[in-house]
C-alpha atoms as one frame of an Amber mdcrd trajectory, in Angstrom:
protein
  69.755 118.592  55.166  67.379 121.813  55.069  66.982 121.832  50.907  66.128
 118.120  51.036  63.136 118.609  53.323  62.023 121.025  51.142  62.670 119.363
  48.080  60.422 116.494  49.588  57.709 118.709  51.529  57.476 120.168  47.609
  56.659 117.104  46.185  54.330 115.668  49.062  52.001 119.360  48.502  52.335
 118.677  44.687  51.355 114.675  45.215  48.266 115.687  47.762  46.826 118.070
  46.106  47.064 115.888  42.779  45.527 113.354  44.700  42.930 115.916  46.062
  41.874 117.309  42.546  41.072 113.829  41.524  39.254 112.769  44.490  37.145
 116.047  44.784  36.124 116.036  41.073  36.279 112.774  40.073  34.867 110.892
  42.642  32.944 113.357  44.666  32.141 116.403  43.030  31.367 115.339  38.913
  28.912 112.147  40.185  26.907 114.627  42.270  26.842 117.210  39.727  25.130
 114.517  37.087  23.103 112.852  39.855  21.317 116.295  40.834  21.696 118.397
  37.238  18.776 117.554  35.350  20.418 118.292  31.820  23.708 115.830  31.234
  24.571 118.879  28.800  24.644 121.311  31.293  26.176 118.720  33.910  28.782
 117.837  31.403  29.503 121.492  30.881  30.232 122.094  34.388  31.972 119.088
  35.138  33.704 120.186  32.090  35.129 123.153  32.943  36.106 121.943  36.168
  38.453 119.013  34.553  39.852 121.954  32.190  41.235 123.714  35.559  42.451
 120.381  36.794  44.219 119.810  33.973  45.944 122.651  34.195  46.775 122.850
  38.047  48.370 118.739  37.083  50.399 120.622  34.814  51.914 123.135  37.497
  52.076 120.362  39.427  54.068 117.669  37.321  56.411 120.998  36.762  57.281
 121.531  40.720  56.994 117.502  41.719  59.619 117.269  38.185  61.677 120.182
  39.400  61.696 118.971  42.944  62.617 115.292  41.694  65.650 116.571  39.610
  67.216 118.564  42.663  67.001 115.880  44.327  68.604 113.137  41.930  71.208
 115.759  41.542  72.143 115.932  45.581  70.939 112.016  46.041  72.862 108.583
  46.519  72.662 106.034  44.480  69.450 103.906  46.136  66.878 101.168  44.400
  63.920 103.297  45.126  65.618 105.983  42.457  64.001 103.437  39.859  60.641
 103.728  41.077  60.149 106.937  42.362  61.516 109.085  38.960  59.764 106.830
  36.613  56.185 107.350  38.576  56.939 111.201  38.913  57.539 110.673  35.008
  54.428 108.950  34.182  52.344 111.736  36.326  53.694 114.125  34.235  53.373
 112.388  30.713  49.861 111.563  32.015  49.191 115.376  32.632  50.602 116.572
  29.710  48.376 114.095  27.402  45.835 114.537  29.332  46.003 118.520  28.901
  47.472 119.144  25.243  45.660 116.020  23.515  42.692 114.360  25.174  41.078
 117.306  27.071  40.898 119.425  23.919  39.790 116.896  21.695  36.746 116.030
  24.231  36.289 119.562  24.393  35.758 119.697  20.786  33.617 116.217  20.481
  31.352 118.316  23.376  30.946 121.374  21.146  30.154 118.587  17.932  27.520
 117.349  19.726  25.978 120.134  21.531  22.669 118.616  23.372  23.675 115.418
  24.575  20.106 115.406  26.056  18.610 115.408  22.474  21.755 113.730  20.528
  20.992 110.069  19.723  23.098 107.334  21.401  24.744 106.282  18.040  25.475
 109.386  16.573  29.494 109.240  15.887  30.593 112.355  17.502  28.679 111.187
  20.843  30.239 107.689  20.218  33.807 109.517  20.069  33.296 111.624  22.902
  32.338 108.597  24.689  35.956 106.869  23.515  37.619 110.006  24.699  36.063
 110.354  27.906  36.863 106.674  28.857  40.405 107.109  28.289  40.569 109.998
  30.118  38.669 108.282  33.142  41.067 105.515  33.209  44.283 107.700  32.698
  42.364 109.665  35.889  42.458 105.855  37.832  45.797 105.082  36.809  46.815
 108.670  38.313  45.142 107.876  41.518  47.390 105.046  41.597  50.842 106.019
  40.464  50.333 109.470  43.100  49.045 107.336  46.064  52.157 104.995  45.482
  54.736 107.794  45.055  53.377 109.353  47.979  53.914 106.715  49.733  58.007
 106.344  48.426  58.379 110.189  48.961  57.558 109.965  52.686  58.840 106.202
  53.293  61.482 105.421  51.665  64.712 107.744  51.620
């Protein structure tokens, strides 16, 4: 009984501070950083490196709530929930791992291209590509919200 609490107090801390990291950046801390930044370049920058730290910590923490998950499969009876908790802890990671190794580089990159986004004009490409980029990675960010708020709720519901 004493690994299993610990196998699911791991994955709750892995799911709220997932949750948290999203909530604090992307809803709190990234709009008031372009509402009060007078330069979107220099915004973007911070906000910036702030995802690239994010993106990272999801990656620690797909590893533990993935670890955590496993253990538990492997001391677990058979129950329903099985096929919607693993696949959402799957997702979360796939999500942080394209998020990470594919689109957060690439937007990096697309940031550098364009340099002054205060100067750059709206249909230059590279702006138009970053702008592709960063939607995708705002609605992989939503769909993360999501899929962590529900697994929450099957990690400390349903047994």
């Amino acid at each position: 009984m004493g690994i299993d609490i610990v196998l699911q107090a791991a994955q709750v801390m892995a799911l709220v501070a997932w949750l948290g990291g999203l909530v604090l950046l992307g809803l709190l801390a990234a709009p008031v950083i372009f509402h009060s930044v007078e330069s979107r370049t220099l915004a973007g920058r911070l906000v910036g490196m702030s995802l690239t730290r994010l993106e990272t910590a999801k990656l620690a923490l797909a590893a533990l709530l993935l670890t955590a998950g496993i253990a538990q499969i492997a001391r677990a009876e058979a129950s329903p929930w099985l096929v919607v908790r693993y696949p959402l802890m799957g997702a979360l990671a796939l999500s942080a791992a394209y998020g990470a190794l594919v689109l957060g580089p690439r937007s990096r990159r697309l940031a550098r291209t364009v340099g002054d986004f205060d100067a750059s004009a709206q249909g230059n490409a590279d702006r138009e590509a970053f702008g592709r980029v960063h939607k995708i990675l705002r609605m992989l960010g939503s769909i993360e919200l999501l899929a962590a708020g529900a697994l929450l709720y099957f990690v400390t519901n349903v047994f």
